[in-house]
C-alpha positions as CSV (number, residue, x, y, z in Angstrom):
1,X,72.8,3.7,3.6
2,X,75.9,1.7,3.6
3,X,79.0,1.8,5.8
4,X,81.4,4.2,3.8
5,X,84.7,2.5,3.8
6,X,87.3,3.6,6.8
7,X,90.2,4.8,4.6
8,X,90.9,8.1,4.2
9,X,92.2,9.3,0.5
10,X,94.0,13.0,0.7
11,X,93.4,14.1,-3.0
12,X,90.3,15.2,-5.3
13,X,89.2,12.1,-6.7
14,X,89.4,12.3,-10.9
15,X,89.4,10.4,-13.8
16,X,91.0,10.0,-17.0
17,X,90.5,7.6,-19.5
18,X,93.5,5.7,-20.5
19,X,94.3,5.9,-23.9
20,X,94.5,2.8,-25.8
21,X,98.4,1.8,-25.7
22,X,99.9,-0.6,-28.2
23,X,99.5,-4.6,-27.5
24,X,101.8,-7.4,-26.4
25,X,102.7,-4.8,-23.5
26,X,105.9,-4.3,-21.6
27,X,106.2,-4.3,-18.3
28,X,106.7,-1.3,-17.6
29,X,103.0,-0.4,-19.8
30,X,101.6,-2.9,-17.4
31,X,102.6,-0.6,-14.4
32,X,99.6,1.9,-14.9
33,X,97.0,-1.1,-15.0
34,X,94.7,-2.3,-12.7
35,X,93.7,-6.2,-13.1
36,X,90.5,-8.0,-12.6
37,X,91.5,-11.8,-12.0
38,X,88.8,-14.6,-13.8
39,X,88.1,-18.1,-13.8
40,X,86.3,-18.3,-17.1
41,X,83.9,-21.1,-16.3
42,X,82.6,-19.1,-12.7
43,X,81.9,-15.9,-14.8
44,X,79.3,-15.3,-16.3
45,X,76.9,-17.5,-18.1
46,X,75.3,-17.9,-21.5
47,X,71.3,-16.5,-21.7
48,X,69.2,-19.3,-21.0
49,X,71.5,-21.1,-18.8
50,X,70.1,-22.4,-15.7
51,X,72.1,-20.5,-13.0
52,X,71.3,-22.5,-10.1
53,X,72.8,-25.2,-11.1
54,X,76.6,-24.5,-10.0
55,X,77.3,-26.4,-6.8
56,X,81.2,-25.7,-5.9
57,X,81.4,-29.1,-4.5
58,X,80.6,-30.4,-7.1
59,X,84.1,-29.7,-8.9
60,X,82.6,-30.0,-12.3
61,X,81.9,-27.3,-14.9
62,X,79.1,-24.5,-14.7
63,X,78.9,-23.2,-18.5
64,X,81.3,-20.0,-18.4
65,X,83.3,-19.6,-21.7
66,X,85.2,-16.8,-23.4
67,X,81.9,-15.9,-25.3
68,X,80.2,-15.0,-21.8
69,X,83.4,-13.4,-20.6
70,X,83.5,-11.3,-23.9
71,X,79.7,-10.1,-23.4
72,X,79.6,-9.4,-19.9
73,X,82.8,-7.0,-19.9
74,X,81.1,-4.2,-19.2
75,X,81.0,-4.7,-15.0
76,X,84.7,-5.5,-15.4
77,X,85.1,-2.1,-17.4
78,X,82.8,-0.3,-15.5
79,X,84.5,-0.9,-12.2
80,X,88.0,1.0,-13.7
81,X,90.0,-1.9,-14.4
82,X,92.2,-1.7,-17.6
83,X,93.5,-5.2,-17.9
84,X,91.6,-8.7,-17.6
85,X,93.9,-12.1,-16.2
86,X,91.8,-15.4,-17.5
87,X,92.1,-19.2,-16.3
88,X,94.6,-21.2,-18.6
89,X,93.0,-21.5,-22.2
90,X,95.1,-25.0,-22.8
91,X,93.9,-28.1,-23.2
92,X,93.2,-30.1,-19.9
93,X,92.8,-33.6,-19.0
94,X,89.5,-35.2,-20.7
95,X,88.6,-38.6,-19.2
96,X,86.2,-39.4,-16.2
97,X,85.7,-37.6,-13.3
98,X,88.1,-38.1,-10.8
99,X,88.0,-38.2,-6.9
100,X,89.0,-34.1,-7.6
101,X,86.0,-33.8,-9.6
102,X,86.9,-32.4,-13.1
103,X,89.2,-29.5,-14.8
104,X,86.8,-26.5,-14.6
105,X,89.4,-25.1,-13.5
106,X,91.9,-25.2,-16.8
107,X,94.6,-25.7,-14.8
108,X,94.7,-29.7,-15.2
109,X,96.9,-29.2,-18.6
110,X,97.7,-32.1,-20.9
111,X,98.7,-30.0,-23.9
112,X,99.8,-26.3,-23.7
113,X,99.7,-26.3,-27.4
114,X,96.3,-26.8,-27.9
115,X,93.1,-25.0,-26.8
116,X,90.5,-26.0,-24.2
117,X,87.2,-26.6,-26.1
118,X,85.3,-26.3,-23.2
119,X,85.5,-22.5,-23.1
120,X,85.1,-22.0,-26.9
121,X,86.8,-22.1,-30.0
122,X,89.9,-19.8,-31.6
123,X,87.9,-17.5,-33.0
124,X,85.9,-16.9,-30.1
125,X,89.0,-16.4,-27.9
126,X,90.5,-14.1,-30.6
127,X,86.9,-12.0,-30.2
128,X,87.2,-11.6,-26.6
129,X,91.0,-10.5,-27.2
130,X,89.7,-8.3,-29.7
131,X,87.0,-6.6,-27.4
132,X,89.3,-5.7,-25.0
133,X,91.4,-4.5,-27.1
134,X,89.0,-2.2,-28.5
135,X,88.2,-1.0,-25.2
136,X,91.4,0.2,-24.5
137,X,92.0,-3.0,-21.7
138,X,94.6,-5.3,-21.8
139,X,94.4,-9.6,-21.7
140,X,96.7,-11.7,-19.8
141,X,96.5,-15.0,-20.2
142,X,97.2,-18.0,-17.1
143,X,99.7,-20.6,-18.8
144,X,101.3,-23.6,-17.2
145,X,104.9,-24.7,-18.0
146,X,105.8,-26.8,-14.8
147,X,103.6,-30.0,-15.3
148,X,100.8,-32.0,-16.7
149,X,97.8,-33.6,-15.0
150,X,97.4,-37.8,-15.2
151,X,95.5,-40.1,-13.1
152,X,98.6,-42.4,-12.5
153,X,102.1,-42.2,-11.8
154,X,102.9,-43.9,-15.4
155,X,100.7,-42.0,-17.7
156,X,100.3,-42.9,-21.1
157,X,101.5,-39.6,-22.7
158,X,100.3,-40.2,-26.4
159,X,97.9,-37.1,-25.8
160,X,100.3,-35.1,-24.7
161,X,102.2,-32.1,-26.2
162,X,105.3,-33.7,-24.5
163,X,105.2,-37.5,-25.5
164,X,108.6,-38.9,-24.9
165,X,109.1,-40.0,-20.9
166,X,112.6,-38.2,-21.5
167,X,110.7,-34.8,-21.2
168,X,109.4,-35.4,-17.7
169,X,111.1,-35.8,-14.4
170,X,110.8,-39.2,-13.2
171,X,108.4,-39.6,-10.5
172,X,108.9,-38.7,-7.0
173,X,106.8,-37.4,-4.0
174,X,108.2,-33.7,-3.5
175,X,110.6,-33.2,-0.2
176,X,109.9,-29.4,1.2
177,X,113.2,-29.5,2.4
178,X,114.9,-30.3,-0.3
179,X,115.2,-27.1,-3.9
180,X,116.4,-30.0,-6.1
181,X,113.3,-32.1,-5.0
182,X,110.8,-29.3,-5.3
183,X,112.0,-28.1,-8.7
184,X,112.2,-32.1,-10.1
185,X,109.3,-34.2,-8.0
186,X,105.6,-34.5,-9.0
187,X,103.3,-32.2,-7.0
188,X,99.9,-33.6,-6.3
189,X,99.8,-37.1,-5.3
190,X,99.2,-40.5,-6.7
191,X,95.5,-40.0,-7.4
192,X,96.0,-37.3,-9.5
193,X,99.6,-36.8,-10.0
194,X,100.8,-34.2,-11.8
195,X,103.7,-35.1,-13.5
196,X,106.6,-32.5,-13.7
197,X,108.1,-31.4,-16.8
198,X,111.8,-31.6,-17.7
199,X,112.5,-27.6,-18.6
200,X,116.2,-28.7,-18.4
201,X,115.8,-30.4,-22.1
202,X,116.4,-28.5,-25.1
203,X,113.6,-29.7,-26.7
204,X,110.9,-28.9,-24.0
205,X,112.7,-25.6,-23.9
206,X,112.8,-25.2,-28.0
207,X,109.4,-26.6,-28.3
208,X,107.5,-24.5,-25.4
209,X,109.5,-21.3,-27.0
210,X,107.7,-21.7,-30.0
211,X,104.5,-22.3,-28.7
212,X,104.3,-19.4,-26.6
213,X,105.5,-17.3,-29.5
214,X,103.2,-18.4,-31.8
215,X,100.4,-18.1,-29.3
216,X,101.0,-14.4,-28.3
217,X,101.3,-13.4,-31.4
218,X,98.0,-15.3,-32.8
219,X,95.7,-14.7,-29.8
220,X,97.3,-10.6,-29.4
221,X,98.2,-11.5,-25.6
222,X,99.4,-8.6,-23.8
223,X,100.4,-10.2,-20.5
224,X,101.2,-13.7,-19.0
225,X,100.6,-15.3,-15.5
226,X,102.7,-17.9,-15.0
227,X,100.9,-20.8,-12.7
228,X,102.8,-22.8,-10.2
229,X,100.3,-25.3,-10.1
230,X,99.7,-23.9,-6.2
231,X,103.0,-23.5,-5.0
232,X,105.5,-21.6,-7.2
233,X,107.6,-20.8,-10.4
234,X,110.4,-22.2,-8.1
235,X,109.4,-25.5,-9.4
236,X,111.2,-24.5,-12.6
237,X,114.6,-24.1,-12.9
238,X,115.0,-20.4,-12.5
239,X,117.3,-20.2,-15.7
240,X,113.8,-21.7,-17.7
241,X,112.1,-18.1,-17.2
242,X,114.2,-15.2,-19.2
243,X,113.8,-17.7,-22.9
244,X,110.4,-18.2,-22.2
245,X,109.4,-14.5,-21.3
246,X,111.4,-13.7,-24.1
247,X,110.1,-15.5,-26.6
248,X,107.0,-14.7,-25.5
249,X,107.5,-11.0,-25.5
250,X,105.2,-9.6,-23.0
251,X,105.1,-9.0,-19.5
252,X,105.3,-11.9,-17.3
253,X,104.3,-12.1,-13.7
254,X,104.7,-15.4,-11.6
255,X,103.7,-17.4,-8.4
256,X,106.3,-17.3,-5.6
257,X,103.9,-19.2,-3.3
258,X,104.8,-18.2,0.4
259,X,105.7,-15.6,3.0
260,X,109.1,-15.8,2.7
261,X,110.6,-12.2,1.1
262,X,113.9,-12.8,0.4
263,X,112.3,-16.0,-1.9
264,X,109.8,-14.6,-4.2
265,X,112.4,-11.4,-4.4
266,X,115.1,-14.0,-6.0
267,X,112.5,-14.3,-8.8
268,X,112.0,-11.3,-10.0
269,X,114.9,-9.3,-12.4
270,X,116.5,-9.9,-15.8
271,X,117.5,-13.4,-15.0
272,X,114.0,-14.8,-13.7
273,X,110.7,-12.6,-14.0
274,X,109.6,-9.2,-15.0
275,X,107.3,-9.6,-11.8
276,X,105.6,-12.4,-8.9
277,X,102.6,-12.2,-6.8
278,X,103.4,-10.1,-3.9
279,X,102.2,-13.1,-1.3
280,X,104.7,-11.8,1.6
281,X,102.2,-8.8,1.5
282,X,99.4,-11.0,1.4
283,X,100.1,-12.0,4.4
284,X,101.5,-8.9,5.9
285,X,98.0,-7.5,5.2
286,X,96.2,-10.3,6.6
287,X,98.1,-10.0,9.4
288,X,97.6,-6.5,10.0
289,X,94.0,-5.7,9.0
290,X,91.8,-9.4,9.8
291,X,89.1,-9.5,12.6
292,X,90.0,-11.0,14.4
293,X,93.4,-11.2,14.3
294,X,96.5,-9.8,15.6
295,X,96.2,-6.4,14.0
296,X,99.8,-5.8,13.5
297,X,100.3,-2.9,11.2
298,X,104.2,-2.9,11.8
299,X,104.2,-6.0,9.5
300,X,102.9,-4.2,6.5
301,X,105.4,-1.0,7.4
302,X,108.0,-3.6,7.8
303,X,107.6,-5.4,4.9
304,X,107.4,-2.3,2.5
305,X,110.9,-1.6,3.6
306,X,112.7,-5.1,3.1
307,X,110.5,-4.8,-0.2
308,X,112.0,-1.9,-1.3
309,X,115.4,-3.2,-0.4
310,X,115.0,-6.9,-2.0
311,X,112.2,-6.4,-5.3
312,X,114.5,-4.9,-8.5
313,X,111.3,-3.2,-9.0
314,X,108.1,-2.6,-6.3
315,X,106.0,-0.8,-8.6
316,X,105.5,-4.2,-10.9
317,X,104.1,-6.7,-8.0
318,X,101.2,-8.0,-7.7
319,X,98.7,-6.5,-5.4
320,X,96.1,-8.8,-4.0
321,X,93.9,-9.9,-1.1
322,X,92.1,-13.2,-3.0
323,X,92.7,-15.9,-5.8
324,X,92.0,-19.4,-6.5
325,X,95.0,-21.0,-3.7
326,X,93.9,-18.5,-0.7
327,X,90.9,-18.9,1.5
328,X,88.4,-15.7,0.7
329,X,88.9,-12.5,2.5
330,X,85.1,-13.2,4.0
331,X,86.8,-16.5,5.5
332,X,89.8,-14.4,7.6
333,X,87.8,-11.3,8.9
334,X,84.2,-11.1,9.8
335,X,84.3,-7.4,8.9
336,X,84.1,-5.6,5.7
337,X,85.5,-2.5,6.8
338,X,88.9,-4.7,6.8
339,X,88.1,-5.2,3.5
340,X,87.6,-2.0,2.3
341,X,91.3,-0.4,3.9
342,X,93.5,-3.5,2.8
343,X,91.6,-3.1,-0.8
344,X,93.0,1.1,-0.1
345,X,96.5,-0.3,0.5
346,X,97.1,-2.6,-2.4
347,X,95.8,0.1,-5.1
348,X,97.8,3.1,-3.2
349,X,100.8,1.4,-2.7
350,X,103.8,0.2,-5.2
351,X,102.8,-2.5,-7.5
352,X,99.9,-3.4,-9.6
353,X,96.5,-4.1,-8.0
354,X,94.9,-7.5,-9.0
355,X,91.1,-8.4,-7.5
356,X,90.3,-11.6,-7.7
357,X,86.7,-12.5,-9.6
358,X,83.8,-12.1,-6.4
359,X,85.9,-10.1,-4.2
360,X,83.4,-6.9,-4.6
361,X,80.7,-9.3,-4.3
362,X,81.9,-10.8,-0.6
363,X,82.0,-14.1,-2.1
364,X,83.1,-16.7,0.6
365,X,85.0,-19.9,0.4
366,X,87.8,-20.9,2.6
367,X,89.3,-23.4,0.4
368,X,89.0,-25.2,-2.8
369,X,86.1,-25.8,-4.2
370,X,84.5,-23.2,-2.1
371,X,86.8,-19.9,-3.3
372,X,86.0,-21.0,-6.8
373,X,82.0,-20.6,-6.8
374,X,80.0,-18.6,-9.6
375,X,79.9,-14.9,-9.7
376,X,76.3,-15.2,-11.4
377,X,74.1,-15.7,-8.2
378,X,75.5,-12.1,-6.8
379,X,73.3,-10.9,-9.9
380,X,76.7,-8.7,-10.2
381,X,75.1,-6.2,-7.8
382,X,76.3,-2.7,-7.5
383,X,77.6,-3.5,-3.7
384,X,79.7,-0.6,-1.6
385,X,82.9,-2.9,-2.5
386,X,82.2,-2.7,-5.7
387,X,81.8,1.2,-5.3
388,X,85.2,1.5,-4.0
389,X,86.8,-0.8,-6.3
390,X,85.2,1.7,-8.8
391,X,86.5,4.9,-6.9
392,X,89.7,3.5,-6.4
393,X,90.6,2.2,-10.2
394,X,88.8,6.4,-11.1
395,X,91.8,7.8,-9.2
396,X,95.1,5.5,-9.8
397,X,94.2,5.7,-13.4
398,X,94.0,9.3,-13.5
399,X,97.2,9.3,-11.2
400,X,99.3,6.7,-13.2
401,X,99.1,9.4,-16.1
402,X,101.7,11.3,-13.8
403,X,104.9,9.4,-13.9
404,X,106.1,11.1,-10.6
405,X,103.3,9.3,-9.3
406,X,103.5,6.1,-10.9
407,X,107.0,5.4,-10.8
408,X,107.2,7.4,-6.9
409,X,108.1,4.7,-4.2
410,X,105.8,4.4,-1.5
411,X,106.7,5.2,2.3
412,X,105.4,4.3,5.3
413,X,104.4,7.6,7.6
414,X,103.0,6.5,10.5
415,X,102.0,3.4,12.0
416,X,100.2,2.6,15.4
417,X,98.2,-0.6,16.5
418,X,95.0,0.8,14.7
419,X,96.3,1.7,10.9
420,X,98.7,3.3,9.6
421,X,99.3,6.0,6.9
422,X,101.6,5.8,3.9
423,X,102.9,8.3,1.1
424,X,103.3,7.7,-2.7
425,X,104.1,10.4,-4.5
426,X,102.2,13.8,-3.4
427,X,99.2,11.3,-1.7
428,X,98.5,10.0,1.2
429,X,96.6,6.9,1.9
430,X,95.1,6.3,5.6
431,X,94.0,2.9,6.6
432,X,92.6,1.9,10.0
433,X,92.1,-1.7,11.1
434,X,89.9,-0.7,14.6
435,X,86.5,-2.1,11.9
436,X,83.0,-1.0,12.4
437,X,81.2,1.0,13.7
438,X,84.4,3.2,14.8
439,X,85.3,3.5,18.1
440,X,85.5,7.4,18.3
441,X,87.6,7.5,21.1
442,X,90.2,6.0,18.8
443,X,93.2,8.1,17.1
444,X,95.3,6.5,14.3
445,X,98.9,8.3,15.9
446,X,98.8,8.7,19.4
């Protein structure tokens, strides 16, 4: 029998099935949702498909396309989560393989306007929105508005959905120092340089306003992720976001890459975001709960409080312990039981919880490639994370019917080297970091 998971939940466990809620969502209807985060080409595969052949290393493509997405939905569904995030659907860069391998990932975009063929067709992107819909879950699509992928620093851009050099930032290598630089200069490097986009003009404005318009409304998206290409939405000018979003007219939640509170907090509210990944937290939980590590619970306690002061609005960040930019929680703590509490935290605290393709599978990989490797060879087994990520979606869906609940801030109530307990609404969550097997002698308070 397998290790139950440390973390104690003080409440009946229940469920109610969410009703089916209008599309191209809100924010505030993506509050009650629970996301399950995929790269579309590491997901599932097509029947016949030889499924050994997937070497991460390898950087090139496996086979995974919306069709496979759209017929394996059940394990997504079947673990509780009401909303599915996919890898950008654009089109990517299409020439020979470069020393970074090829764009499996979809995030190697040369025209935002058009769709990626290697993952399907519009109609079968349409079908997997469709299914979804139909099971009551919502889509959220990745996009990427920053830059464009090349393979030199003066790229011939007669492919591109931006074809005049005016519409680009000339080249320059980025200077971390310096906001102007990091919103202006190329990320990547001159190997595969990635070529940053001039939101300042009125015409990449106008024209990526209508695009996104079009697309929602075509494709019935009900939620956007806005890519950073790695390191943030701060490489936009900040004023880019609110015509964007609103043309767009859903939810839109972007990637404030960094520890830094006070930062990512700048880009949420009526003149940025609706919402970013909650990375300070990221790390605050890595900090607190990774074995080894230095197990400081304060830093979560501390950081819900300068969260609560900073965020316009806690209850709409992003909640996660993996994605595609962060090493795999298998690759910072040797023991699952860490796992299983910090998973507790992010779905019974403020904000929204997100789990990242593999996580309930214990999929390792410490870095690109390696946090980016198929889901198939877990033969999508019913593991105990899996179990809890199933428990855990049962009960905040049945509570985020309560709106004392959902909308309830959540407070720290006590918090010692070896976990700490917090209160939302009339529940309390307890999560221990001391790992397995439990060291009886151990109290949470002393």
């Amino acid at each position: 029998m397998p290790f139950l998971p440390q973390a104690v939940l003080f409440v009946t466990i229940a469920f109610v099935a969410l009703a089916p809620l209008s599309w191209a969502a809100s924010a505030d209807q993506w509050r009650s949702r629970s996301i399950y985060q995929v790269i579309i080409d590491r997901y599932a595969l097509s029947n016949g498909t030889d499924p050994t052949q997937c070497n991460p290393a390898d950087r090139t493509w496996c086979g995974g396309t919306w069709n496979t997405l759209r017929e394996n939905l059940d394990y997504i569904q079947n673990a509780g989560f009401t909303a599915v995030w996919i890898s950008p659907i654009s089109k990517n860069y299409d020439g020979p393989t470069t020393p970074y391998g090829d764009p499996y990932h979809g995030y190697w975009v040369t025209d935002a306007s058009q769709l990626n063929d290697h993952f399907g067709t519009s109609d079968d992107l349409k079908a997997l929105s469709n299914e979804l819909h139909r099971r009551g879950m919502y889509l959220m699509v990745d996009v990427v508005v920053n830059n464009v992928m090349a393979t030199s620093t003066t790229p011939d851009l007669s492919s591109y959905m931006f074809k005049d050099s005016s519409q680009y930032h000339p080249y320059c290598p980025i200077d971390w120092n310096n906001s102007t630089s990091i919103e202006r200069c190329w990320l990547g490097d001159t190997v595969v340089p990635l070529p940053d986009i001039n939101t300042e003009n009125s015409a990449v404005v106008s024209a990526f306003g209508d695009w996104i318009q079009s697309f929602v409304k075509e494709y019935n998206v009900d939620g956007l992720r806005i890519d950073g290409s790695y390191f943030s939405a701060k490489h936009v000018n900040i004023d880019f976001w609110p015509v964007f979003c609103g043309k767009a007219g859903v939810f839109c939640i972007g990637e404030v890459f960094g520890s830094d509170v006070s930062e990512a907090a700048s880009f949420q509210g009526p003149n940025a975001l609706d919402s970013v990944l909650h990375y300070p937290m990221y790390y605050a939980l890595a900090e607190a709960f990774s074995i080894p590590g230095p197990l400081n619970t304060s830093a979560v306690s501390n950081l819900m409080a300068q969260s609560k002061t900073l965020f316009k609005d806690t209850g709409l960040l992003g909640n996660f312990l993996e994605n595609q930019d962060v090493p795999r929680w298998h690759n910072i703590s040797v023991d699952q039981q860490s796992l299983y509490n910090a998973m507790v935290f992010n779905f019974m605290s403020d904000g929204i919880p997100i789990v990242y393709y593999g996580q309930e599978q214990y999929l390792d990989g410490f870095a690109d490639p390696y946090n980016r490797a198929p889901l198939w060879p877990s033969n999508y087994a019913n593991t105990t994370a899996y179990q809890l990520v199933t428990t855990l979606n049962k009960f905040r869906n049945f509570l985020a019917q309560n709106s004392t609940w959902l909308y309830s801030s959540a407070e720290p109530l006590t918090v010692s080297e070896y976990g700490l307990a917090i209160m939302k609404g009339n529940v309390v969550s307890v999560m221990t970091n001391i790992g397995s097997p439990v060291r009886s002698t151990v109290d949470v308070e002393r």
